[in-house]
C-alpha distance (Angstrom), angle and dihedral (degrees) to the residues before:
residue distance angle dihedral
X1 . . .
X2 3.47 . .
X3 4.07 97.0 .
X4 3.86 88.6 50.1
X5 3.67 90.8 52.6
X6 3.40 97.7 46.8
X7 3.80 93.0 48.6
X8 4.06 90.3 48.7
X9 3.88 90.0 38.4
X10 3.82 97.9 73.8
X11 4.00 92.1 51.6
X12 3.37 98.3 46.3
X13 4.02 100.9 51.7
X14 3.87 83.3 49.5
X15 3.74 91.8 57.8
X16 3.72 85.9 42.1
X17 3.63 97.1 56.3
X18 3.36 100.6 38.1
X19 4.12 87.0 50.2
X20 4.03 87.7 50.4
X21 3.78 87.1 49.0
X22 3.70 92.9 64.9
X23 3.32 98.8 30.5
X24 3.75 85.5 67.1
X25 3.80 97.1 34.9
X26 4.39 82.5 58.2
X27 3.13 86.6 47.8
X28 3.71 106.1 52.3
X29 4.36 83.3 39.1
């Protein structure tokens, strides 16, 4: 459980920050 999350993990809070990034950037436009 652990390995898988931690494999999955890294991917996922990339696509996360890079979604809040323009999020905020449409936001601010």
């Amino acid at each position: 459980m652990e390995r898988t999350f931690l494999m999955i993990k890294p991917d996922a809070v990339q696509r996360n920050l890079i979604g809040e990034v323009i999020s905020r950037i449409e936001r601010k436009g």
